[in-house]
PDB file of N, CA, C and O in Angstrom:
ATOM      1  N   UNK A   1     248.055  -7.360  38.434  1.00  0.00           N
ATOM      2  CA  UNK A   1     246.948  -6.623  39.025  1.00  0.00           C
ATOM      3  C   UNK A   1     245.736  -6.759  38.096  1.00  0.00           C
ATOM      4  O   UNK A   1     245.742  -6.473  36.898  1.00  0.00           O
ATOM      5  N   UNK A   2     244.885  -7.146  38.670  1.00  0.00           N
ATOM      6  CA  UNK A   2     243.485  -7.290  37.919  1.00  0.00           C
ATOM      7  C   UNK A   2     242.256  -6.208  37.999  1.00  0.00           C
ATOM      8  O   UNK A   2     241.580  -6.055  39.017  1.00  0.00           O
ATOM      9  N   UNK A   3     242.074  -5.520  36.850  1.00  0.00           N
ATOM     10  CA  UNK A   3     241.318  -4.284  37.402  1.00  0.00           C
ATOM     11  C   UNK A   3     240.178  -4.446  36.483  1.00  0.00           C
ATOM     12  O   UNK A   3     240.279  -4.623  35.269  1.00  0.00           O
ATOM     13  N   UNK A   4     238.953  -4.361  37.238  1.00  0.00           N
ATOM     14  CA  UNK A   4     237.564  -4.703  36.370  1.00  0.00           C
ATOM     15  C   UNK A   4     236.861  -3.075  36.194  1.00  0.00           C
ATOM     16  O   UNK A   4     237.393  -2.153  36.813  1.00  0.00           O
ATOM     17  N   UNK A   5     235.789  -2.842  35.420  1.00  0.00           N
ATOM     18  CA  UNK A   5     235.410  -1.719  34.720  1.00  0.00           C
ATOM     19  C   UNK A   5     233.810  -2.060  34.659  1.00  0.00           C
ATOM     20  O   UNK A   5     233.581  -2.717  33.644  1.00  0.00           O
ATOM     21  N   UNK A   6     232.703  -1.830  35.388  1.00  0.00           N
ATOM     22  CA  UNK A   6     231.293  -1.994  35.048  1.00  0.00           C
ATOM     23  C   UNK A   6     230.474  -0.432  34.437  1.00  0.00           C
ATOM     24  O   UNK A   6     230.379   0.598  35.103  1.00  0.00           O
ATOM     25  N   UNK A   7     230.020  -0.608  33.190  1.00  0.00           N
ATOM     26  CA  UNK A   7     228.697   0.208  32.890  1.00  0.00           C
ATOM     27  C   UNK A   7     227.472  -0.001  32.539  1.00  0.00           C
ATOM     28  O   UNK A   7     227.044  -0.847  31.754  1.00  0.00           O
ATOM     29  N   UNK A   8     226.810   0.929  33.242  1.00  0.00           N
ATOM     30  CA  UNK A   8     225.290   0.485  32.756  1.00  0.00           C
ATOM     31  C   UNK A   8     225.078   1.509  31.480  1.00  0.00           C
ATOM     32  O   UNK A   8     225.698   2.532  31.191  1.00  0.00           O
ATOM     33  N   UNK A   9     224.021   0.887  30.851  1.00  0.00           N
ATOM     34  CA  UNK A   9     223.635   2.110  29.528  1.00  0.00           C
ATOM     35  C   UNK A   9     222.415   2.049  29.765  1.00  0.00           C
ATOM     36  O   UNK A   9     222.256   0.855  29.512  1.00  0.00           O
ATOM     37  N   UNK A  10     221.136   2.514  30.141  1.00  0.00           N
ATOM     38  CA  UNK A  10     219.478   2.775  29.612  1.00  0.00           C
ATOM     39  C   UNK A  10     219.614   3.036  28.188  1.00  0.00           C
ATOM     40  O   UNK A  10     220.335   4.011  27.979  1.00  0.00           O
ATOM     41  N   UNK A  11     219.316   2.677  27.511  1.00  0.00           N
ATOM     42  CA  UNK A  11     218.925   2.693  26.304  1.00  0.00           C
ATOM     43  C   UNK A  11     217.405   2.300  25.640  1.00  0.00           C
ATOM     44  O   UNK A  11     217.129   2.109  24.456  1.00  0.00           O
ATOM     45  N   UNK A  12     216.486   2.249  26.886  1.00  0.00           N
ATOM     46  CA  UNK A  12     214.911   2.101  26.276  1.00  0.00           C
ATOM     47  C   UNK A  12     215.009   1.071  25.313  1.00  0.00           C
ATOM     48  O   UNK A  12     215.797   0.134  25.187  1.00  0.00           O
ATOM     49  N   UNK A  13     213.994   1.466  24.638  1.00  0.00           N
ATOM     50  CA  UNK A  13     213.091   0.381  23.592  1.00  0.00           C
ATOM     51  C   UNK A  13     214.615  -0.265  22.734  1.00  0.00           C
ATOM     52  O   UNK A  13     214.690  -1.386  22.231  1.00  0.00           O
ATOM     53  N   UNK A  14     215.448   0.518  22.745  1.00  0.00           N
ATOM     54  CA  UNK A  14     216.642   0.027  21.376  1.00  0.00           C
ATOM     55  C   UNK A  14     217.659  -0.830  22.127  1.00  0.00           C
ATOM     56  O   UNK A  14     218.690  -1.191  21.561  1.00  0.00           O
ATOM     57  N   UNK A  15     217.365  -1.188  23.494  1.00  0.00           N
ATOM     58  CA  UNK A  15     218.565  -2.118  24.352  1.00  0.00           C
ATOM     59  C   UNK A  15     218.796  -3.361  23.470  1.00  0.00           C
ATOM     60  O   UNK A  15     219.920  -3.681  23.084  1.00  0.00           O
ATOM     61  N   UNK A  16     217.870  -3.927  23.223  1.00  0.00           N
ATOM     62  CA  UNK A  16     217.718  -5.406  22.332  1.00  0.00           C
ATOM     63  C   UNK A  16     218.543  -5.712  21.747  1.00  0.00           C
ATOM     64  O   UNK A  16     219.516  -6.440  21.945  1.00  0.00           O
ATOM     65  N   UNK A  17     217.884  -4.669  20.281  1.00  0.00           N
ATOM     66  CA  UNK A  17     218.598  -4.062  19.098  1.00  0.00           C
ATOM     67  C   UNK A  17     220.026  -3.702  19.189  1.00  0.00           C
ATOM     68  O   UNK A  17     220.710  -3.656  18.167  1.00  0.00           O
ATOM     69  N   UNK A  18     220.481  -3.463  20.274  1.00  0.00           N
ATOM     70  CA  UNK A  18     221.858  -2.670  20.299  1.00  0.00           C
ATOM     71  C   UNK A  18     222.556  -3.702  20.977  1.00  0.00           C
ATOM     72  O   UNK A  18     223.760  -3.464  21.072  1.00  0.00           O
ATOM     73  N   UNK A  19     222.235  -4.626  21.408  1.00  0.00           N
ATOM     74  CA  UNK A  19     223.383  -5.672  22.323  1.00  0.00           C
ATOM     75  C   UNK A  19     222.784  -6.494  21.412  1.00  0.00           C
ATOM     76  O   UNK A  19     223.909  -6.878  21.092  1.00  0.00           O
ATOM     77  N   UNK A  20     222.062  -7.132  20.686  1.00  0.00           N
ATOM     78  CA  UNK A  20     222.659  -8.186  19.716  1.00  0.00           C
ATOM     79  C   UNK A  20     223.623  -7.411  18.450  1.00  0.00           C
ATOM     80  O   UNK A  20     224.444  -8.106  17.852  1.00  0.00           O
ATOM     81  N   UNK A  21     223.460  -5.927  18.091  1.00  0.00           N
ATOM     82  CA  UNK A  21     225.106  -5.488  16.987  1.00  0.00           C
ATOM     83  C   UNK A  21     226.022  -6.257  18.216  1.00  0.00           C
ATOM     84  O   UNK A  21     226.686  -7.232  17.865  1.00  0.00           O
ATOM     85  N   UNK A  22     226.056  -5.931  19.318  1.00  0.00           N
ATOM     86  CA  UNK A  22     227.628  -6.358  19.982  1.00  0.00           C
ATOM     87  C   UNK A  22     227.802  -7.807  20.193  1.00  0.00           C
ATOM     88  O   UNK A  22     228.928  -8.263  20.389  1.00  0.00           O
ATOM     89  N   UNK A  23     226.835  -8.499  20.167  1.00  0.00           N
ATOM     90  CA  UNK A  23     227.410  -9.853  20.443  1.00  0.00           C
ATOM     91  C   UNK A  23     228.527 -10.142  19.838  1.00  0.00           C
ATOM     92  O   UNK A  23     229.543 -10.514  20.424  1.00  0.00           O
ATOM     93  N   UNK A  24     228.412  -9.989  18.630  1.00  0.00           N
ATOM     94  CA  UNK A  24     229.794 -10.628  18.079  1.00  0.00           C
ATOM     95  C   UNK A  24     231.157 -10.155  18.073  1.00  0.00           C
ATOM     96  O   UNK A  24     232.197 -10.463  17.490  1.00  0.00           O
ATOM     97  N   UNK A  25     230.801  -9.320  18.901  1.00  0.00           N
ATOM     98  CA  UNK A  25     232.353  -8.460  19.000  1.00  0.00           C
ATOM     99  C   UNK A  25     232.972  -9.681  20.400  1.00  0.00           C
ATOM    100  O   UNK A  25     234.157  -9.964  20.572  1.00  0.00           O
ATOM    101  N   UNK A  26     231.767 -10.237  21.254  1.00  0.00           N
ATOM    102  CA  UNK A  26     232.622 -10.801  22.266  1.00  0.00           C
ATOM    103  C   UNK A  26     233.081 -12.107  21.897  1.00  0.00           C
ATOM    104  O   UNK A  26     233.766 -12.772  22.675  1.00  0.00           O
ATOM    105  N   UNK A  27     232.569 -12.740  20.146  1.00  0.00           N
ATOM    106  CA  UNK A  27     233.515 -13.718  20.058  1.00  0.00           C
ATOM    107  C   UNK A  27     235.319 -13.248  19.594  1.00  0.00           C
ATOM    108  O   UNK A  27     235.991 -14.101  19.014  1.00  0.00           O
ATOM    109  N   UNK A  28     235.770 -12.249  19.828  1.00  0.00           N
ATOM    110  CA  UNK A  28     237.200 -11.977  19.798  1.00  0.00           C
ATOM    111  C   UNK A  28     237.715 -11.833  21.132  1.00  0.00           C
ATOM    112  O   UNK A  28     237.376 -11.282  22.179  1.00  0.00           O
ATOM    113  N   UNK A  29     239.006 -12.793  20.543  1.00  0.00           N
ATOM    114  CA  UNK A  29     239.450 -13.632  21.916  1.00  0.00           C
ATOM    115  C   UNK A  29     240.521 -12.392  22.336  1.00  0.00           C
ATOM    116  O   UNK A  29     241.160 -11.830  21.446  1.00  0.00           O
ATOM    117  N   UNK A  30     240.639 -12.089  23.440  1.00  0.00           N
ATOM    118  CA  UNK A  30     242.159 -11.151  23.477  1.00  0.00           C
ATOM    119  C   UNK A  30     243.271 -11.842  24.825  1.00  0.00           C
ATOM    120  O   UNK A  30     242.929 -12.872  25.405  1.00  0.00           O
ATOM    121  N   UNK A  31     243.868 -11.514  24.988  1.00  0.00           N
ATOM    122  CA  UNK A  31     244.893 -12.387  25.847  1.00  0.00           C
ATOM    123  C   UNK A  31     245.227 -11.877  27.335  1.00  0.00           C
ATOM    124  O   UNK A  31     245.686 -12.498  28.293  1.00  0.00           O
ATOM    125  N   UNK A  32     244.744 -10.206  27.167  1.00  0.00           N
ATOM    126  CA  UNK A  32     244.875  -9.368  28.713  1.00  0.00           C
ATOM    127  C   UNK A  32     243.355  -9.155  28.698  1.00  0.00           C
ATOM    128  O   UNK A  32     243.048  -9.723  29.746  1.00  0.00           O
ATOM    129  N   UNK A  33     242.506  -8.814  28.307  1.00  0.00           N
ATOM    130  CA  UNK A  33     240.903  -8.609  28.712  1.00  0.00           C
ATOM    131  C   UNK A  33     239.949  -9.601  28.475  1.00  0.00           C
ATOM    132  O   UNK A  33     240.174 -10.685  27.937  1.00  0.00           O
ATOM    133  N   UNK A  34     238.933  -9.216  28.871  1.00  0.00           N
ATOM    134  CA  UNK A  34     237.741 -10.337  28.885  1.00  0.00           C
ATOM    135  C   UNK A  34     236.409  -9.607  29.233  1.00  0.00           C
ATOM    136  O   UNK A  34     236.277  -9.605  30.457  1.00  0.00           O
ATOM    137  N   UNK A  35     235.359  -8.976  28.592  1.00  0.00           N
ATOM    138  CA  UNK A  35     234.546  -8.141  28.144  1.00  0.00           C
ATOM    139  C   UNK A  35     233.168  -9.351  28.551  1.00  0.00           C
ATOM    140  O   UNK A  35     233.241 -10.518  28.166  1.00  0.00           O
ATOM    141  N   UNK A  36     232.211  -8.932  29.204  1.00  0.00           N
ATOM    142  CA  UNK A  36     230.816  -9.436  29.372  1.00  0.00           C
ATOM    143  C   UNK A  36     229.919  -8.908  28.601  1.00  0.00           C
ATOM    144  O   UNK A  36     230.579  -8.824  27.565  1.00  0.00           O
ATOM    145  N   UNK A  37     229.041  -8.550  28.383  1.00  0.00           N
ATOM    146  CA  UNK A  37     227.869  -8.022  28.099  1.00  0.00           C
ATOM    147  C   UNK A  37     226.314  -9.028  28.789  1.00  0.00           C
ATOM    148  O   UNK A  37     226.013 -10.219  28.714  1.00  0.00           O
ATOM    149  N   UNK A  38     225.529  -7.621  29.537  1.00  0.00           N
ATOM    150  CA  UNK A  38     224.439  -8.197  29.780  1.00  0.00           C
ATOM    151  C   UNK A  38     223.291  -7.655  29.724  1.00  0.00           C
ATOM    152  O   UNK A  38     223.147  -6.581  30.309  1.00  0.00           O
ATOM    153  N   UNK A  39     222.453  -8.095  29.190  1.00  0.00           N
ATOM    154  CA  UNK A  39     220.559  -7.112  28.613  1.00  0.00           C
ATOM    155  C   UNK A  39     220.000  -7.512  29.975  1.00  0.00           C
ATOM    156  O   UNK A  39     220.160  -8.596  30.537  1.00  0.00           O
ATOM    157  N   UNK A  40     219.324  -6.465  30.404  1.00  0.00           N
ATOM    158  CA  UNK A  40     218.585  -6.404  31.651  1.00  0.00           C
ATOM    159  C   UNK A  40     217.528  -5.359  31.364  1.00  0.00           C
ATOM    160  O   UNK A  40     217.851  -4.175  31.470  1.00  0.00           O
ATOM    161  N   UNK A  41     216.085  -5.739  30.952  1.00  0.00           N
ATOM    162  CA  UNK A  41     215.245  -4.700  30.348  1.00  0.00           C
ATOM    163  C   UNK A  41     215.569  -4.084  29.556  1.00  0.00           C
ATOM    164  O   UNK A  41     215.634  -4.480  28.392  1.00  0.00           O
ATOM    165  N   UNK A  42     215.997  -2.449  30.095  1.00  0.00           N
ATOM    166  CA  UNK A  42     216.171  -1.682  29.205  1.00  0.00           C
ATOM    167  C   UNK A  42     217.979  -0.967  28.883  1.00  0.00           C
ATOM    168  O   UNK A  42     218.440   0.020  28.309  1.00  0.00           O
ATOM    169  N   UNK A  43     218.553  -2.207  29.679  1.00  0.00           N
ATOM    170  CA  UNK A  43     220.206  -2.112  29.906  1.00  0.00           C
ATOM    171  C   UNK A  43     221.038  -2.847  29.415  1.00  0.00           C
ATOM    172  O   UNK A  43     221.074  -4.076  29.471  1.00  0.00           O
ATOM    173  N   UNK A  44     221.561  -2.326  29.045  1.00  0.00           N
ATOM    174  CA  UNK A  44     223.108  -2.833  28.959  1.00  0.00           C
ATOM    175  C   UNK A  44     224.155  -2.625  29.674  1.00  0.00           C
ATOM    176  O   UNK A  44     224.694  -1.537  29.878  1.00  0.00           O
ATOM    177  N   UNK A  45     224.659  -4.294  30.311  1.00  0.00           N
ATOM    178  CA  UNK A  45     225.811  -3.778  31.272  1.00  0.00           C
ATOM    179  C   UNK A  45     226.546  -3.756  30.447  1.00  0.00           C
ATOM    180  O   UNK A  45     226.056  -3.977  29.339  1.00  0.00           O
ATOM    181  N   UNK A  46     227.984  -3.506  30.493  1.00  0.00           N
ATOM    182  CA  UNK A  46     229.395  -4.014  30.149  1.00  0.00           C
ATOM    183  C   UNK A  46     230.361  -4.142  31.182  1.00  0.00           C
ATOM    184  O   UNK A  46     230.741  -3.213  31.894  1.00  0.00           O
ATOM    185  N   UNK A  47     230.709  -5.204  31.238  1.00  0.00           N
ATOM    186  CA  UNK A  47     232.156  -5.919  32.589  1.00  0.00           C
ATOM    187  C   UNK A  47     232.867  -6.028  31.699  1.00  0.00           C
ATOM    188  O   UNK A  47     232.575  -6.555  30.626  1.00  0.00           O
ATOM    189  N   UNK A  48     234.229  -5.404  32.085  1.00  0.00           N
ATOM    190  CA  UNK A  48     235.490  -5.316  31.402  1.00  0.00           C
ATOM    191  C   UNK A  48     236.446  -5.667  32.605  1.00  0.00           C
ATOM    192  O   UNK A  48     236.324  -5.264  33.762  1.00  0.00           O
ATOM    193  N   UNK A  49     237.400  -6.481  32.112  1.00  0.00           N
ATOM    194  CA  UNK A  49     238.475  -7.106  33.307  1.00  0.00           C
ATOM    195  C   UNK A  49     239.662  -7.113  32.202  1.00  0.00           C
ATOM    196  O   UNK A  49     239.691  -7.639  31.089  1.00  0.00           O
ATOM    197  N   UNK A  50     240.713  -6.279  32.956  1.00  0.00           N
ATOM    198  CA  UNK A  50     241.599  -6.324  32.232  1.00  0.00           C
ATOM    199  C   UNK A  50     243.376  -6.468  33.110  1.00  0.00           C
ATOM    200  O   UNK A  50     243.657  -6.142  34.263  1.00  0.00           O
ATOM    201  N   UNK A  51     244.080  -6.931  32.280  1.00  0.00           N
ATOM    202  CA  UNK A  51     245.969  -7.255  33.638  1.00  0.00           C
ATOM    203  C   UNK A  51     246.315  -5.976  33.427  1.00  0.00           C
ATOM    204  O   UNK A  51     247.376  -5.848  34.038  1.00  0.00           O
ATOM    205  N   UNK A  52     246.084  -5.110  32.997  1.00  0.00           N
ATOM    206  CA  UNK A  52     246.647  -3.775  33.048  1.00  0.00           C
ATOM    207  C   UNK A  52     246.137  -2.719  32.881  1.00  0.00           C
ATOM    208  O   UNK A  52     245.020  -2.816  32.372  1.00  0.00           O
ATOM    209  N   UNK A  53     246.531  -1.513  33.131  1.00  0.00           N
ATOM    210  CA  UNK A  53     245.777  -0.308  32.700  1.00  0.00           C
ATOM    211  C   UNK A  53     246.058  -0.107  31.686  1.00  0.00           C
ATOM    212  O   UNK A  53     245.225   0.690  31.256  1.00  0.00           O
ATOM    213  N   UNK A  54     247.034  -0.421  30.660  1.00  0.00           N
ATOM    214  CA  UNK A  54     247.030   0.091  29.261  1.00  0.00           C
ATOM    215  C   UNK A  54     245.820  -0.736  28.607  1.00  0.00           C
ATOM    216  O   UNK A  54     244.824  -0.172  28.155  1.00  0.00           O
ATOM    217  N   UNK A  55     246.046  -2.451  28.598  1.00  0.00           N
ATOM    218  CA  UNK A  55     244.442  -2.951  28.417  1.00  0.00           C
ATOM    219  C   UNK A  55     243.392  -2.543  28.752  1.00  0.00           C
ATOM    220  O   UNK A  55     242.593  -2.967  27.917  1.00  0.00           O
ATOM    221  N   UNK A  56     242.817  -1.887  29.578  1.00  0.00           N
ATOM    222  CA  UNK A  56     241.439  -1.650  30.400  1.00  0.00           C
ATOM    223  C   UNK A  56     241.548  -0.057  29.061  1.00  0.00           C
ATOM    224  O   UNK A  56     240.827  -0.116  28.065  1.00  0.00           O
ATOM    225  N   UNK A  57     242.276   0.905  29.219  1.00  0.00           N
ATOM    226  CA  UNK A  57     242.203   1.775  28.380  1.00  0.00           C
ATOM    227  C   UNK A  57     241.602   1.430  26.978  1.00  0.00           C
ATOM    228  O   UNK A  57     240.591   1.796  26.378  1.00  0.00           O
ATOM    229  N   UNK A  58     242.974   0.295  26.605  1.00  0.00           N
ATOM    230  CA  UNK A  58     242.424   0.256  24.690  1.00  0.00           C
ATOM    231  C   UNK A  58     240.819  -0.597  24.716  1.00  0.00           C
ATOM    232  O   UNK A  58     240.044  -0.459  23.770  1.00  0.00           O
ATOM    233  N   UNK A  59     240.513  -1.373  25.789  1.00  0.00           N
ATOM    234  CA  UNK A  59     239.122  -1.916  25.679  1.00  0.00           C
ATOM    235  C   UNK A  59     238.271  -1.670  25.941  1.00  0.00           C
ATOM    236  O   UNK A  59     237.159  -2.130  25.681  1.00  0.00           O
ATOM    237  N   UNK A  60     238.828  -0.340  26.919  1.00  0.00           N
ATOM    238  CA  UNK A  60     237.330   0.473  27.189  1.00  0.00           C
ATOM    239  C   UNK A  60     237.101   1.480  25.455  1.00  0.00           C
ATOM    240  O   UNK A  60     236.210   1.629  24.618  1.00  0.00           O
ATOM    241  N   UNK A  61     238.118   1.817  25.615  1.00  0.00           N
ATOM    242  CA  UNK A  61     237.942   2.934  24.400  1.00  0.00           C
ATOM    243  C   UNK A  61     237.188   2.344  22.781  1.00  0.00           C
ATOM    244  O   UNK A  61     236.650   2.959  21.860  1.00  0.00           O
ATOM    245  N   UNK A  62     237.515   0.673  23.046  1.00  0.00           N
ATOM    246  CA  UNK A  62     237.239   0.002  21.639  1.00  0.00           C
ATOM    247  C   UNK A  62     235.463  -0.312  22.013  1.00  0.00           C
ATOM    248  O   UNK A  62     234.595  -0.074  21.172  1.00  0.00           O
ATOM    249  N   UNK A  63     235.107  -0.936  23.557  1.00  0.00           N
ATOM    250  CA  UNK A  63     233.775  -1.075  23.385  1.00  0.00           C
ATOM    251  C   UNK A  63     232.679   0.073  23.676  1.00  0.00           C
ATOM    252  O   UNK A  63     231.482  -0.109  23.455  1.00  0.00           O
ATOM    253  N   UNK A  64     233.248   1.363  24.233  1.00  0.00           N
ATOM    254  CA  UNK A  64     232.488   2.643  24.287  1.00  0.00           C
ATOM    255  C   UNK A  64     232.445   3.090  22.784  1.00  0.00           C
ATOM    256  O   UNK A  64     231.316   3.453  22.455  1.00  0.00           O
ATOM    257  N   UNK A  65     233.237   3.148  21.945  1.00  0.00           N
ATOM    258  CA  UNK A  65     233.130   3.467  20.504  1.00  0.00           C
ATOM    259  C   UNK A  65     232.173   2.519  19.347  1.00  0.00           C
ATOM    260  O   UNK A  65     231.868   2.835  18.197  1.00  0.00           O
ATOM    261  N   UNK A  66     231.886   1.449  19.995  1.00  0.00           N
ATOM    262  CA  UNK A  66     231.149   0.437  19.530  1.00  0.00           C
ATOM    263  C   UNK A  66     229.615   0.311  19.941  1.00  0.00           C
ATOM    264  O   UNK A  66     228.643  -0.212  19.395  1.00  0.00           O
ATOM    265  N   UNK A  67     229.799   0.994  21.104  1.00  0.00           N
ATOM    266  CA  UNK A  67     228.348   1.248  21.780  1.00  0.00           C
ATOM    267  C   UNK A  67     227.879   2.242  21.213  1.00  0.00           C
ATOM    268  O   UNK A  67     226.830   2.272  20.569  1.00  0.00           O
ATOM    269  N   UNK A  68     228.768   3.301  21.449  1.00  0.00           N
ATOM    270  CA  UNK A  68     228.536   4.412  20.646  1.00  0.00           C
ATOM    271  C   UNK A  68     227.647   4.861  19.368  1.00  0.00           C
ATOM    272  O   UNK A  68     226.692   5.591  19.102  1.00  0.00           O
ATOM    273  N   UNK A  69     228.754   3.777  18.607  1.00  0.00           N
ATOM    274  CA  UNK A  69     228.413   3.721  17.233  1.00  0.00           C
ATOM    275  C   UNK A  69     226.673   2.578  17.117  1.00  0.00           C
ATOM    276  O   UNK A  69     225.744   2.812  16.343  1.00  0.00           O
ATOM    277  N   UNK A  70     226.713   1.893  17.717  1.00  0.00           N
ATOM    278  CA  UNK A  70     225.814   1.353  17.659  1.00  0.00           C
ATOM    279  C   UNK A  70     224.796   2.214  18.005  1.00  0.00           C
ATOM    280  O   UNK A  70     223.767   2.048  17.350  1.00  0.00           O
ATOM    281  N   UNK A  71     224.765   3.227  18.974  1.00  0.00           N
ATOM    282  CA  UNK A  71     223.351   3.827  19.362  1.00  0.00           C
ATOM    283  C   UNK A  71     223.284   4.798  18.392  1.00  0.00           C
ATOM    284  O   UNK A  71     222.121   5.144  18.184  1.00  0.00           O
ATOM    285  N   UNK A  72     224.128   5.380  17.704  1.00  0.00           N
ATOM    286  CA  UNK A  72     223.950   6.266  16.804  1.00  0.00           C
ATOM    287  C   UNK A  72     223.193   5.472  15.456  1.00  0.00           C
ATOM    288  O   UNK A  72     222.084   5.797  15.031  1.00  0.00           O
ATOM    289  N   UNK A  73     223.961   4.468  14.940  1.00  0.00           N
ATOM    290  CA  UNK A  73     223.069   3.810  13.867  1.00  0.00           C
ATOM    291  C   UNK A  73     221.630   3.512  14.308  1.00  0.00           C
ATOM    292  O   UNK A  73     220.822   3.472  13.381  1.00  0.00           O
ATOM    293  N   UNK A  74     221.082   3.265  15.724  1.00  0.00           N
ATOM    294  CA  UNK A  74     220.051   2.753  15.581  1.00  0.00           C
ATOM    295  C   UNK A  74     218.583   3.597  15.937  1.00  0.00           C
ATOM    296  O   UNK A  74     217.384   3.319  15.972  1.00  0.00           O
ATOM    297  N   UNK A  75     219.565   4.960  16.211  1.00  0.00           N
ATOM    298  CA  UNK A  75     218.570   6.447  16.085  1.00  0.00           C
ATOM    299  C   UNK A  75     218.611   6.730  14.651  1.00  0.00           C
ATOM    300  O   UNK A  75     217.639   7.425  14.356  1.00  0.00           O
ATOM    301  N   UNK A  76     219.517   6.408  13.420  1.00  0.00           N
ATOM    302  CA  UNK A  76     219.496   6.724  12.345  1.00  0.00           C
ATOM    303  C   UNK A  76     218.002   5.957  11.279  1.00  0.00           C
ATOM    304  O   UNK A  76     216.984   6.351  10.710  1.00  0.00           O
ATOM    305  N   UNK A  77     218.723   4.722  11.517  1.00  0.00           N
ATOM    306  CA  UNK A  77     217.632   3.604  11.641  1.00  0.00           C
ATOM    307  C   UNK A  77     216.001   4.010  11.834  1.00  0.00           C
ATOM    308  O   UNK A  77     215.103   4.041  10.993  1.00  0.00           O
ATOM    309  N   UNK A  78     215.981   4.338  13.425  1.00  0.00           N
ATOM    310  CA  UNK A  78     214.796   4.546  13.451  1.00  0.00           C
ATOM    311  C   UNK A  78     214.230   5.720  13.141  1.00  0.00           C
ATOM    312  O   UNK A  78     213.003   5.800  13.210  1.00  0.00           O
ATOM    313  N   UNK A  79     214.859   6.640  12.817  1.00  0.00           N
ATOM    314  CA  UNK A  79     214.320   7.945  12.084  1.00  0.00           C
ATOM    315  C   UNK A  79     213.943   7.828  10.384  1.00  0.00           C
ATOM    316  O   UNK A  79     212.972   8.418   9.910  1.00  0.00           O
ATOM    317  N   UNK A  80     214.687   7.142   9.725  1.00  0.00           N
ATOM    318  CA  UNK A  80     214.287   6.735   8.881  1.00  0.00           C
ATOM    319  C   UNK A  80     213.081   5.931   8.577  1.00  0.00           C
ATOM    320  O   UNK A  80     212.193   6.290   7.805  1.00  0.00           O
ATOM    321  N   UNK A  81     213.107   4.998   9.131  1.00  0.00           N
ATOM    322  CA  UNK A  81     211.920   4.305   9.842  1.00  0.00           C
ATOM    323  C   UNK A  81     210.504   4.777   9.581  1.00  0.00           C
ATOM    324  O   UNK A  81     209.501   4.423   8.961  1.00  0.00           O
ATOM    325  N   UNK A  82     211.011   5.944  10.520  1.00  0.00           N
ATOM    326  CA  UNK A  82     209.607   6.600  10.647  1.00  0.00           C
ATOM    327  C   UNK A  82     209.261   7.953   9.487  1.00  0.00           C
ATOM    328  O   UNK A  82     208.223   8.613   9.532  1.00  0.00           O
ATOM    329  N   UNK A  83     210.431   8.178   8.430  1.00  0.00           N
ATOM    330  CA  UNK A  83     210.477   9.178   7.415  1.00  0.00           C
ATOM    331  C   UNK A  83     209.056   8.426   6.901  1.00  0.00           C
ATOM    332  O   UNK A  83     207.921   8.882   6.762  1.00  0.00           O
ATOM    333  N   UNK A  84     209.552   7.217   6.702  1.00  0.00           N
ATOM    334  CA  UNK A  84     209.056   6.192   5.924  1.00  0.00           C
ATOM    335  C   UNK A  84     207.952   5.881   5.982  1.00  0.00           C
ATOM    336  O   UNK A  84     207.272   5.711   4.970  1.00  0.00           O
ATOM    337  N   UNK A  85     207.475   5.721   7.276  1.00  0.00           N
ATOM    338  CA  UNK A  85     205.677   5.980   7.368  1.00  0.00           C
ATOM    339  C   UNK A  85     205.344   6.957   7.519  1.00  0.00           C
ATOM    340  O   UNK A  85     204.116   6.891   7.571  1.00  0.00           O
ATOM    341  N   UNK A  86     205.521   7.509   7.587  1.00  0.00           N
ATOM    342  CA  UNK A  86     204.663   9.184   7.552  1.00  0.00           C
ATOM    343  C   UNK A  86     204.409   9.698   5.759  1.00  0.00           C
ATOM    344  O   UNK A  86     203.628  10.507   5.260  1.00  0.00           O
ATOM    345  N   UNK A  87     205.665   8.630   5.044  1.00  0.00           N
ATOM    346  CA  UNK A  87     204.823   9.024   3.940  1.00  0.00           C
ATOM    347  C   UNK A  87     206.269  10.178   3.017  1.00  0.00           C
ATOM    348  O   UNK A  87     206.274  10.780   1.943  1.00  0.00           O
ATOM    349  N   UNK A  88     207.411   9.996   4.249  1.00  0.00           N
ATOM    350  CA  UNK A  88     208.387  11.031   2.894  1.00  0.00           C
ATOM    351  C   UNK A  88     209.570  10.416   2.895  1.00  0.00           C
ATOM    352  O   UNK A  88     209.954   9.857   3.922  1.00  0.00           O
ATOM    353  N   UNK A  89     210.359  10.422   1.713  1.00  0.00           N
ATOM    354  CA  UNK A  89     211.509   9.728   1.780  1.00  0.00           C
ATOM    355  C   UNK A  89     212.567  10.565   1.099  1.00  0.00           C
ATOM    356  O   UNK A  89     212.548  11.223   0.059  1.00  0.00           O
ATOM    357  N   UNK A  90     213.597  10.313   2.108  1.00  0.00           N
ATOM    358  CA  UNK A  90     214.924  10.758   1.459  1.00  0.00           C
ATOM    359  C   UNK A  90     215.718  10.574   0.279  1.00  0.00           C
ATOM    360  O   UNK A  90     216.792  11.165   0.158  1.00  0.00           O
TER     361      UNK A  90
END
C-alpha cells in the first residue's frame, strides 16, 4: 500500500533560507520513503510517500522536526540579526 503525505508551510521572507537547511537531508536514501521538497514563493511543500504507515510516521515525524528546527533557528538568527543593528549585543 502506498500512502503519500502533502504540506504546505508559509513561511514569508525565511522560505529560501529554510529549504536550502533541508536540501541535504533529501540526499539520504531510505528504502520505504521518498520525501520531495518544493519552494513556491513563500512555501514550502513537503511530499512524503511512504509502503507503510510505520514509515510515513517515522518520516513525517523526522522531517516536521527538521522543519521545525529549522524555523526556529532562523527566527533566532534573525533576531540576533537585528540585536545587532540596532546597536546591542548579547
Amino acid at each position: 500500500m502506498l500512502l503519500l503525505a502533502e504540506f504546505e508551510f508559509n513561511l514569508g521572507g525565511s522560505a529560501g533560507i529554510i529549504y536550502e537547511s533541508l536540501l541535504p537531508e533529501l540526499e539520504e536514501d531510505y528504502q520505504r520513503t521518498k520525501a520531495e521538497l518544493i519552494l513556491k514563493d513563500d512555501l514550502i511543500i513537503l511530499n512524503v510517500e511512504a509502503d507503510d504507515i510505520v514509515s510515513m510516521r517515522a518520516a513525517l515525524n523526522g522531517w516536521l522536526r527538521l522543519i521545525r528546527t529549522s524555523c526556529e533557528m532562523s527566527s533566532i538568527a534573525s533576531n540576533a540579526q537585528d540585536a545587532n543593528y540596532s546597536g546591542y549585543y548579547a
